[in-house]
C-alpha positions, -999 to +999 in steps of 0.1 A: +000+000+000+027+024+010+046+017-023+012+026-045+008+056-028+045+068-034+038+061-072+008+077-071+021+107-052+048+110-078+029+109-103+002+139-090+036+158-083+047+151-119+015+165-133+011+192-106+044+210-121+036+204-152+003+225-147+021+253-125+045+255-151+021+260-179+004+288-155+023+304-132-012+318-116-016+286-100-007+278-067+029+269-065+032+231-052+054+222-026+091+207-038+100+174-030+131+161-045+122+127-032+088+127-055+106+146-082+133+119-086+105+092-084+086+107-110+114+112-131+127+075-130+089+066-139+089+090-168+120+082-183+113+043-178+140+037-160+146+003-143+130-004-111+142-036-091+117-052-066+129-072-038+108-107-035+113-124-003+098-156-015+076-167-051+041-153-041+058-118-035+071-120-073+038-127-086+027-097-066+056-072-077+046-079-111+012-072-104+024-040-087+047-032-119+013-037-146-005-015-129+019+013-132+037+005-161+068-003-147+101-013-162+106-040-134+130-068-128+127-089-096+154-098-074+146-133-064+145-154-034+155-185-052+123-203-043+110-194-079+112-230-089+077-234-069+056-214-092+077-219-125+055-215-153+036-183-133+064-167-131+080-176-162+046-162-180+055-124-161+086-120-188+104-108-157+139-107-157+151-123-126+183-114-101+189-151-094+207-153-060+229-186-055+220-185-015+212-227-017+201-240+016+223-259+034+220-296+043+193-309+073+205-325+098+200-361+096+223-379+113+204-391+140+171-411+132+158-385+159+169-356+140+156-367+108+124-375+120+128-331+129+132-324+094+102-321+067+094-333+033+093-294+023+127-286+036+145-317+023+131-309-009+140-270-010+175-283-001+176-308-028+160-285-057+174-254-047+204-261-066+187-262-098+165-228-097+186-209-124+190-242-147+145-240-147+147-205-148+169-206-173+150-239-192+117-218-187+132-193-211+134-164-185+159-142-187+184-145-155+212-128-138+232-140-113+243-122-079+266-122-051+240-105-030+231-126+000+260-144+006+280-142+036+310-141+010+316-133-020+344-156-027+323-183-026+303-174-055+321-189-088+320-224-065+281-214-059+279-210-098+297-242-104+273-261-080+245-243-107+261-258-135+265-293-114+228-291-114+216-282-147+226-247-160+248-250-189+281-229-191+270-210-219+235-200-193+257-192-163+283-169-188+253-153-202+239-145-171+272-127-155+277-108-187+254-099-215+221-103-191+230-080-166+242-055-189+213-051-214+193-052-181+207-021-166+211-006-204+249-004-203+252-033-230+264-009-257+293-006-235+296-039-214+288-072-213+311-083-244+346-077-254+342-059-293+362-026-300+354+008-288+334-011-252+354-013-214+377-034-216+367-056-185+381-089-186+393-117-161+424-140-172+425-177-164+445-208-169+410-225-180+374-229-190+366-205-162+336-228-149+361-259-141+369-268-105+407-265-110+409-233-132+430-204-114+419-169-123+453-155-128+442-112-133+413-091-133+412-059-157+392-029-152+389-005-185+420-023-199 
């Protein structure tokens, strides 16, 4: 509710200027730069990135993001597996996180009879969320956000891979994905003449266990 009435507001303040400024014997309305950069972003169709804690608040954020217009992509909770085809039919981008649960404990019979069906399946599918994402046909990119480091993210990736993504998926989605998504492609996301020259050199495919990244270059 809180997040309607901000677009809402933005948008009266949008149109509110643009009245005033047509006639200057109106009333003058109150600035607000916080409105004014809202209703700019909105205007200029700029993207928006919606935080959704588990499946059902995707399906809502793009609910949210039709009824405004939006130019939305949803940062996931990794739980999108659960309502696959919904969410593959929103044509929302997805920020994938690679947070994958970690194993129940089961090594007592007493413990295991602690764990549920639901959790030993999360645990067990988690893995494979960007490989259906992915096979659904929605676009995905992949993010360190969430983990407690960020060093173990290329082994998170390879765990991905393990479990269905392909290696040409996983590259795309750390590469030409997130840079058409946040409209810096023409500049990023491939190596061609006249873009930043941001590069990482290995010894390796960079998606095998063993390969050592040897550099990373920034702008060449």
């Amino acid at each position: 509710a809180l997040a309607r009435q901000a677009m809402y507001d933005a948008r009266w303040y949008r149109n509110a200027w643009k009245v005033y400024n047509a006639n200057h014997n109106l009333p003058r309305p109150d600035r607000s730069d916080a409105l004014a950069a809202l209703a700019m972003w909105d205007a200029d169709q700029k993207l928006f990135i919606a935080d959704a804690r588990n499946e059902l608040y995707f399906l809502r954020a793009d609910r949210f993001a039709r009824e405004f217009g939006l130019n939305v992509a949803i940062y996931g909770s990794g739980d999108e597996y659960r309502r696959l085809d919904a969410i593959a039919a929103t044509g929302r981008a997805v920020i994938v996180p690679l947070t994958f649960p970690t194993a129940p404990n089961v090594a007592t019979a007493e413990a295991a009879m602690n764990v549920s069906l639901e959790r030993l399946m999360a645990w067990d599918i988690a893995t494979e969320n960007p490989a259906r994402l992915d096979a659904a046909g929605v676009n995905i990119a992949l993010t360190t956000s969430g983990l407690d480091d960020a060093g173990k993210f290329l082994a998170a990736v390879r765990t991905a891979i393990e479990r269905g993504l392909s290696e040409e998926a996983a590259l795309r989605a750390l590469t030409t994905t997130p840079a058409k998504l946040l409209g810096v492609d023409d500049r990023m996301g491939t190596l061609q003449v006249g873009r930043v020259g941001n590069l990482i050199i290995t010894d390796g495919p960079l998606f095998a266990k063993e390969t050592q990244i040897y550099e990373t270059w920034v702008e060449g």
